[in-house]
N, C-alpha and C positions, 0 to 999 in steps of 0.2 A: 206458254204458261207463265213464264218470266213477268210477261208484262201484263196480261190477265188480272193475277191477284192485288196489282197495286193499282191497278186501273178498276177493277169495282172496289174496294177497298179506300178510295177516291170519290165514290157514289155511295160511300154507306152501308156497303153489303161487306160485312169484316168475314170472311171464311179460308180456310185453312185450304194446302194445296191437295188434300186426297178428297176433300169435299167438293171443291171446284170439278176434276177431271171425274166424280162421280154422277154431278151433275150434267156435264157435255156427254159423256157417255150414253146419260139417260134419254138426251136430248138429239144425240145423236151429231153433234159438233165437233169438231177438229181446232185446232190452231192453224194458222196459215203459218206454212215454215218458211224461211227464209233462206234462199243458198245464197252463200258467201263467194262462191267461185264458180263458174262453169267452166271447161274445158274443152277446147275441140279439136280433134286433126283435121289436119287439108290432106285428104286423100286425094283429093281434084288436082297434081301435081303433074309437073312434064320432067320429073328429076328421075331418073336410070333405077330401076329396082335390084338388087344384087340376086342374083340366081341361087336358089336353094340347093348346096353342093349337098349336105345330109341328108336329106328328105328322109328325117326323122328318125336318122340313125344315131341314139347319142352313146355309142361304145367308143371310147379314146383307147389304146392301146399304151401310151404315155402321156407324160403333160404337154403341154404348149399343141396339142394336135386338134383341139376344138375348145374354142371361145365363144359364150356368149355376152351378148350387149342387151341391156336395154337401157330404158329413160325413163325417169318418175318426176313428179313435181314434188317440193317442200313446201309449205306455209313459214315464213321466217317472218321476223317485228318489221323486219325492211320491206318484204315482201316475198315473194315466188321467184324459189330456185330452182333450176331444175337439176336434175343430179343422173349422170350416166353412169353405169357401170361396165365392166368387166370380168369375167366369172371363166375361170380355167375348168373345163367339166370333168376334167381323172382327177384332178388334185381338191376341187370343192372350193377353189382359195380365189380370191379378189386380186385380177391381175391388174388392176389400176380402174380409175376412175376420174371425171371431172366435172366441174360443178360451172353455171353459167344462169345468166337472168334472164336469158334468151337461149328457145331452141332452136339452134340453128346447126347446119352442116358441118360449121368448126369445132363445133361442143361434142 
């Protein structure tokens, strides 16, 4: 829609952005969106998978007695970070974390 209104708006046709998306609607048209990022795992790996000792029991008795991990990407000005965490599940508290430009096994 961004570039829509100034691209007819360029050809002479001045219209407003609830006019425009009234007229595709009518017309039955979309905007082509654009992704900025795609994401993939490699599940296709020859690397050791760690044994599910919980199988889906998360009652801790005290702290330090189940941790969870995971991994997420950022969007930053420099680019994609990726950020792991650490999650103590009796206590609800962030036992550590670290940040990397690359996901890899050291991160």
């Amino acid at each position: 829609m961004r570039r829509l209104q100034p691209e007819l708006e360029a050809q002479g046709f001045a219209a407003g952005r609830d006019r425009i998306a009234r007229l595709r609607h009518a017309m039955g048209l979309r905007c082509k969106q654009k992704r900025k990022f795609k994401a993939a795992t490699n599940s296709q790996h020859d690397l050791p998978v760690a044994p599910n000792l919980l199988e889906q029991r998360f009652l801790p008795a005290a702290p330090n007695e189940i941790w969870l991990i995971d991994i997420t990407y950022l969007s930053t000005n420099e680019g994609w970070l990726y950020l792991a965490g650490v999650k103590d599940v009796f206590t609800c508290e962030m036992v550590g974390y670290a940040m990397g430009d690359r996901m890899t096994q050291a991160l």
